[in-house]
N, C-alpha and C positions, 0 to 999 in steps of 0.2 A: 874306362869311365872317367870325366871331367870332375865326378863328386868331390873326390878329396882335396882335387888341387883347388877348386871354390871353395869352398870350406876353408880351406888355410889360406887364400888369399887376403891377407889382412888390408891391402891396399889398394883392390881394385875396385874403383869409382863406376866403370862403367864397362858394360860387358854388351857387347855387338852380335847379334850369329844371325846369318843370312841366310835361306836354304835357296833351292832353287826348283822352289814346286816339288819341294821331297814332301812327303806324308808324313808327318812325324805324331806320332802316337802323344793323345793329350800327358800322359803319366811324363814323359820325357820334360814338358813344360814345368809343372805340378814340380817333378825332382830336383828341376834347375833353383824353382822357387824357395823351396826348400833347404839347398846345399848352400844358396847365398844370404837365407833367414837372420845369420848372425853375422854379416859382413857389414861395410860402409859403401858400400853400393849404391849410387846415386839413380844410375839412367840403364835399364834393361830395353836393350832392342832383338827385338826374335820376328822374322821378319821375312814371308815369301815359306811360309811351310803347311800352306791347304791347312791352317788345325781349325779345329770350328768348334770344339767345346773342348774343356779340360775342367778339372778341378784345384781349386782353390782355396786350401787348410790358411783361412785367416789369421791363426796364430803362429804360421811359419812364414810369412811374408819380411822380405827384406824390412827393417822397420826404418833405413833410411832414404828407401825409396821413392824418388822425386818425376821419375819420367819412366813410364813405361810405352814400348813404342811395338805395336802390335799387327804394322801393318802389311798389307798385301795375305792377308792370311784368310779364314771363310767364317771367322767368326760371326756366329747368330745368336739367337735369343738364350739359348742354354749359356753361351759364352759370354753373354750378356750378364746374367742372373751370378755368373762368380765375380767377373769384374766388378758387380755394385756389390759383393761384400766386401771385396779391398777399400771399395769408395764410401763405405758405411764404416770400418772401422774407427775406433773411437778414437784412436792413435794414428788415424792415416796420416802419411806425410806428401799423399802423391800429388802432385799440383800440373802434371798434364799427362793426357793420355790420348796418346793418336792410335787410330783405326781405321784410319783411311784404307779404300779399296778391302772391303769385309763386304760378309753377308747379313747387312744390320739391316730387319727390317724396322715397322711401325711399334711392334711388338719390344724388339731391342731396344727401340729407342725410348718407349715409354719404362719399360726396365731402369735403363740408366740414369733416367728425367727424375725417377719419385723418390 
């Protein structure tokens, strides 16, 4: 498991992971988020892994998270409705977020809009 070593990464800004059309289970997302909640983590890229919803514990989010980068993946409306809690939070710090090549429809997109 990658848990511990995030977790005591005191220094890393930015964390990269690429699949390649693997499935990866939303929890797997959700954990990552989680394990780097109390790091200085600037820019999360997770990128090319079919995920199309997961969840998102708003009080374990990196809180100095600037860029999250989500794309090539199948996110839709459900995955829509956790992303705007990050972007609702009171303390958000994100200032962009790509989702290029997702499954966003009209629905998603009004989600993220309001």
């Amino acid at each position: 498991s990658m848990v511990p070593f995030l977790q005591n990464a005191s220094n890393l800004l930015e964390l990269n992971i690429k699949g390649n059309n693997n499935n990866v289970i939303a929890e797997g997302f959700s954990l990552l988020l989680r394990a780097l909640s109390d790091s200085p983590i600037k820019k999360i890229t997770f990128n090319n892994f079919n995920m199309d919803s997961f969840e998102i514990d708003d009080t374990s989010v990196p809180n100095n998270l600037v860029i999250l980068d989500l794309n090539f993946n199948k996110v839709n409306a459900d995955g829509c409705r956790q992303i705007a809690k990050l972007l609702r939070r009171e303390d958000a710090t994100l200032e962009e977020l790509d989702l290029n090549h997702n499954e966003i429809d009209d629905e998603g997109i009004s989600i993220l809009a309001n």
